[in-house]
C-alpha positions as CSV (number, residue, x, y, z in Angstrom):
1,X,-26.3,-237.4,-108.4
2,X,-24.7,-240.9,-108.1
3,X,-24.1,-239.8,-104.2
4,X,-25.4,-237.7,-101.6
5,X,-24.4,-236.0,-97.8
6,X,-25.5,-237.8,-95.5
7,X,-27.8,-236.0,-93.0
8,X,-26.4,-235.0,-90.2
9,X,-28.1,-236.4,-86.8
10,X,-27.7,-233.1,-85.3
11,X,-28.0,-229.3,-86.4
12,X,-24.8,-227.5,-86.5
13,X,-24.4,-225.5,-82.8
14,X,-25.6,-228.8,-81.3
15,X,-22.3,-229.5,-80.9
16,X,-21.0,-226.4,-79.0
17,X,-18.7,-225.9,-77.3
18,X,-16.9,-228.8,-78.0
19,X,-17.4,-227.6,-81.7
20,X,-18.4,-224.8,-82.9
21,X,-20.8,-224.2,-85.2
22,X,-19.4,-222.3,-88.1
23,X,-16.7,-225.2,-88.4
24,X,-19.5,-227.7,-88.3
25,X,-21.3,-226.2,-91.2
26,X,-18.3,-225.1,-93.1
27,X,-16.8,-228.5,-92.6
28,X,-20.2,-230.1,-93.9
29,X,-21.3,-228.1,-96.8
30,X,-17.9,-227.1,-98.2
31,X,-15.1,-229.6,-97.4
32,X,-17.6,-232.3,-97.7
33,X,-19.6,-231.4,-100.2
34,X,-17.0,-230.4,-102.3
35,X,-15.4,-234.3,-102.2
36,X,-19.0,-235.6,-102.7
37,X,-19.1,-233.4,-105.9
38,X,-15.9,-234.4,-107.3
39,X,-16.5,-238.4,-106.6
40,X,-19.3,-237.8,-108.6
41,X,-17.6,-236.3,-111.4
42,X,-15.1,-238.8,-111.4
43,X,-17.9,-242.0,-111.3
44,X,-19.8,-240.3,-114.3
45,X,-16.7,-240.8,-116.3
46,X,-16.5,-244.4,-116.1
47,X,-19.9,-246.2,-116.6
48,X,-18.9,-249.5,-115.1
49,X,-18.2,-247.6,-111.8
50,X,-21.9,-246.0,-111.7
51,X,-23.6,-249.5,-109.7
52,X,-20.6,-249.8,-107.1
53,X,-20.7,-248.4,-103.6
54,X,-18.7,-246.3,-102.4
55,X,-16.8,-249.1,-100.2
56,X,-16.3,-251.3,-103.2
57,X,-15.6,-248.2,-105.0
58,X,-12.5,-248.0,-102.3
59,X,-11.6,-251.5,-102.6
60,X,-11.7,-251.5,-106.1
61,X,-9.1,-248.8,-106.5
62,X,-5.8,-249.9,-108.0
63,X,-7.5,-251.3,-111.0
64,X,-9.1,-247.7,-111.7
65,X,-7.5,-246.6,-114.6
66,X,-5.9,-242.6,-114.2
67,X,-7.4,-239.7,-113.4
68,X,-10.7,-241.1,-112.0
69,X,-8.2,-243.4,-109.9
70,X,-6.4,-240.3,-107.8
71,X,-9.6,-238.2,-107.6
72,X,-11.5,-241.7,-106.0
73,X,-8.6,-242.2,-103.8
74,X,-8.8,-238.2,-102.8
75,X,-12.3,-237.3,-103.1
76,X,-13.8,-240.1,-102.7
77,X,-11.9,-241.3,-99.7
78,X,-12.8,-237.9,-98.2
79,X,-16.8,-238.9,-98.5
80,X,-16.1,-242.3,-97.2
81,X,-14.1,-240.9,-94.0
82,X,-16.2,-237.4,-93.7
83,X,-19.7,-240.0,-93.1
84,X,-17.6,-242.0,-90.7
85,X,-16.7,-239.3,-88.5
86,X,-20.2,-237.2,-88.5
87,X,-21.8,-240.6,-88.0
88,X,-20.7,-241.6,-84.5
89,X,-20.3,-237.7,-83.1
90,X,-23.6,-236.7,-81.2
91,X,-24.4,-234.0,-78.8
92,X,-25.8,-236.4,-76.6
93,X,-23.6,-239.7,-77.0
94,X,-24.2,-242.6,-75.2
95,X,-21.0,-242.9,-72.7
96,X,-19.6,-245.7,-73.0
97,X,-19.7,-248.9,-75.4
98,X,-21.6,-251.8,-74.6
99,X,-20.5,-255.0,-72.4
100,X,-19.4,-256.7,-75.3
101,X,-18.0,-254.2,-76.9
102,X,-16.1,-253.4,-73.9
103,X,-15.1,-256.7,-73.7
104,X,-12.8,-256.5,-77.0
105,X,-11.5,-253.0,-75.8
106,X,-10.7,-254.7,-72.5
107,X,-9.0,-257.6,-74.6
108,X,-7.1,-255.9,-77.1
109,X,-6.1,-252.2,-75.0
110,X,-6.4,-253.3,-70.9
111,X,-9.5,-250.4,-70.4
112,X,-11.2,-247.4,-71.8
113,X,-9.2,-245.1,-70.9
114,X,-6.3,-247.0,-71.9
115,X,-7.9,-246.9,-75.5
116,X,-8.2,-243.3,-75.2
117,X,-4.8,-242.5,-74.1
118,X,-3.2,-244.6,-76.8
119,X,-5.7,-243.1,-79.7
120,X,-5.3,-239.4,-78.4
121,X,-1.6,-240.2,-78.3
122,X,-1.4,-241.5,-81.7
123,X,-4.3,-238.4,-83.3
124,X,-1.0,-236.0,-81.5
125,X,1.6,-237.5,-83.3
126,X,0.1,-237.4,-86.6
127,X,2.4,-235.0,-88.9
128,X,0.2,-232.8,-91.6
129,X,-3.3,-233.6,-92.7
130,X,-4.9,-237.1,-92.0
131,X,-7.0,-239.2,-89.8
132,X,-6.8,-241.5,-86.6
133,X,-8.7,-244.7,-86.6
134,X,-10.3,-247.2,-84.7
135,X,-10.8,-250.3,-86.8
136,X,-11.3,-254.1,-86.8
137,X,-9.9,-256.4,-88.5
138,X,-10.9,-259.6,-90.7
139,X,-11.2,-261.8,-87.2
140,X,-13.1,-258.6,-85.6
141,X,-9.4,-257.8,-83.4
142,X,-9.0,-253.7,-83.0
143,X,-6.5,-251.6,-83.7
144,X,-5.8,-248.1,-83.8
145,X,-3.8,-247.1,-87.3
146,X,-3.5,-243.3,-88.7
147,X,-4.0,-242.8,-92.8
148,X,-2.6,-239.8,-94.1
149,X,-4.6,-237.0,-96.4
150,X,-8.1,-238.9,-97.5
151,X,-6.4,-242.5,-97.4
152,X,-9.5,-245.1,-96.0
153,X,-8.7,-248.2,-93.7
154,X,-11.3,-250.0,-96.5
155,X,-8.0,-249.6,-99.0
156,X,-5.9,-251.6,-96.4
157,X,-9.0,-254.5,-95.4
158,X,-9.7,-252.5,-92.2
159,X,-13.2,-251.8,-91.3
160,X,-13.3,-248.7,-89.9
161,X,-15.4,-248.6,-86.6
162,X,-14.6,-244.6,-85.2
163,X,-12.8,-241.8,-87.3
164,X,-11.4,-238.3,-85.8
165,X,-10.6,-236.0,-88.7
166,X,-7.2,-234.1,-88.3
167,X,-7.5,-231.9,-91.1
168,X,-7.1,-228.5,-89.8
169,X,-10.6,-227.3,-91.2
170,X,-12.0,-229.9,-88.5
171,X,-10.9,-227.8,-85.7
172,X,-8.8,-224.8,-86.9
173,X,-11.5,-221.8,-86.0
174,X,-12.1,-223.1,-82.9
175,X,-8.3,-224.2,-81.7
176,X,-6.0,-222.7,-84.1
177,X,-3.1,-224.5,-83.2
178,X,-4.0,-226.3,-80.4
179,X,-4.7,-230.0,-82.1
180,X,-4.5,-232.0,-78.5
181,X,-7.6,-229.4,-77.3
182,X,-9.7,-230.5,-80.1
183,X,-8.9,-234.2,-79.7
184,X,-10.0,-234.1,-76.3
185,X,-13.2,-232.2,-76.5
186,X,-13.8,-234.1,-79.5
187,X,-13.9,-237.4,-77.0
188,X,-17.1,-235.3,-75.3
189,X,-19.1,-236.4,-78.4
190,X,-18.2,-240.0,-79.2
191,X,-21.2,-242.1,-79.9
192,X,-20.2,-245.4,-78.4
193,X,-23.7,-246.7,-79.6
194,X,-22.6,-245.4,-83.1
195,X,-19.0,-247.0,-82.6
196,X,-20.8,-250.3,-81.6
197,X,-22.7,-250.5,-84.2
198,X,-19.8,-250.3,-86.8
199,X,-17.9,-252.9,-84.7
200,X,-21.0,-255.7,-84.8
201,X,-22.5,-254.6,-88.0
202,X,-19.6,-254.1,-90.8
C-alpha cells in the first residue's frame, strides 16, 4: 500500500476521559482507515500520482482528471487532516507553546486564551461536518479558518499547524450532541510541542 496509518503516540483509553476509548479506536481504524484505503485505490489508478506525497497530492488537485480527483479531495483529504489531528493530541501534552511560539500567538491573537476563545468560538459555529484550523501562512502569520467535509488548508496554501475534527464520529459516543463539551475537553490534550513543531518545521 502506497500509504499507511500513522501510529498513534498513545493507545486508545489513554485519552480518557476527555475521549473515550471506543471513539478513539473506531475513529482510527474505521473512519480513518477507510479514507487511507480509498486514497490508495484512487492513486493506483493513475501511475503518475504513485511518487507524489500526499501534500503534493493535495496541491496538485485541480489538474487531477475525474473520479480520482473527488475521491483525493474526499479521501485523501480525510488522511491528510485525520494525521494532523492524532498528531498533536497526547495524553500528556506539554501545556503551553514555546516562547517563540507564544510570541506569534501573542502578535497575531493578544494571548492564549484569547486564541482559545476565538478557535472554540469558531469549531461552535461550524454548521455540519468539517474541521477548525490553526494555520500559518506563506510569511509564517496565523490564522484560524474552518474547511468543510475533508477540504485541507494545503488546497488553499495554508499550512496547517493544529486540527480539531468536527465530524460527529470524533465525539458523538461520548457527547451526543453536545459539540462545545468536546471542544473543550478536547483543549485538555493539545500538544503545544506538537503544534510548535508544525509552526517552525512546515
Amino acid at each position: 500500500m502506497l500509504f499507511q496509518l500513522p501510529k498513534l503516540n498513545f493507545a486508545y483509553k489513554d485519552l480518557e476521559p476527555y475521549i473515550d476509548s471506543l471513539t478513539v479506536e473506531t475513529h482510527y481504524t474505521k473512519h480513518h482507515q477507510t479514507y487511507c484505503t480509498n486514497l490508495n485505490k484512487a492513486v493506483n489508478e493513475l501511475p503518475e500520482l504513485v511518487k507524489l506525497s500526499i501534500e503534493q497530492l493535495l496541491i496538485k488537485l485541480p489538474t487531477i482528471p475525474e473520479p480520482q480527483k473527488t475521491v483525493i479531495k474526499n479521501s485523501g483529504g480525510g488522511f491528510y487532516n485525520h494525521n494532523q489531528y492524532w498528531s498533536t493530541l497526547s495524553p500528556k501534552p506539554q501545556k503551553a507553546p514555546t516562547a517563540n511560539l507564544m510570541r506569534a500567538i501573542n502578535a497575531t491573537f493578544g494571548s492564549l486564551d484569547n486564541l482559545k476563545s476565538m478557535f472554540s468560538g469558531t469549531a461552535a459555529k461550524l454548521f455540519g461536518s468539517g474541521w477548525t484550523w490553526l494555520v500559518k501562512d506563506r510569511n509564517s502569520a496565523i490564522d484560524i479558518i474552518t474547511t468543510q467535509n475533508q477540504d485541507s488548508p494545503i488546497t488553499l496554501s495554508y499550512r496547517p499547524i493544529l486540527a480539531l475534527d468536527l465530524w460527529e464520529h470524533a465525539y458523538y459516543l461520548k457527547y451526543q450532541n453536545r459539540r462545545a463539551d468536546y471542544i473543550e475537553a478536547w483543549w485538555n490534550l493539545v500538544d503545544w510541542k506538537a503544534v510548535g513543531d508544525y509552526y517552525f518545521n512546515s
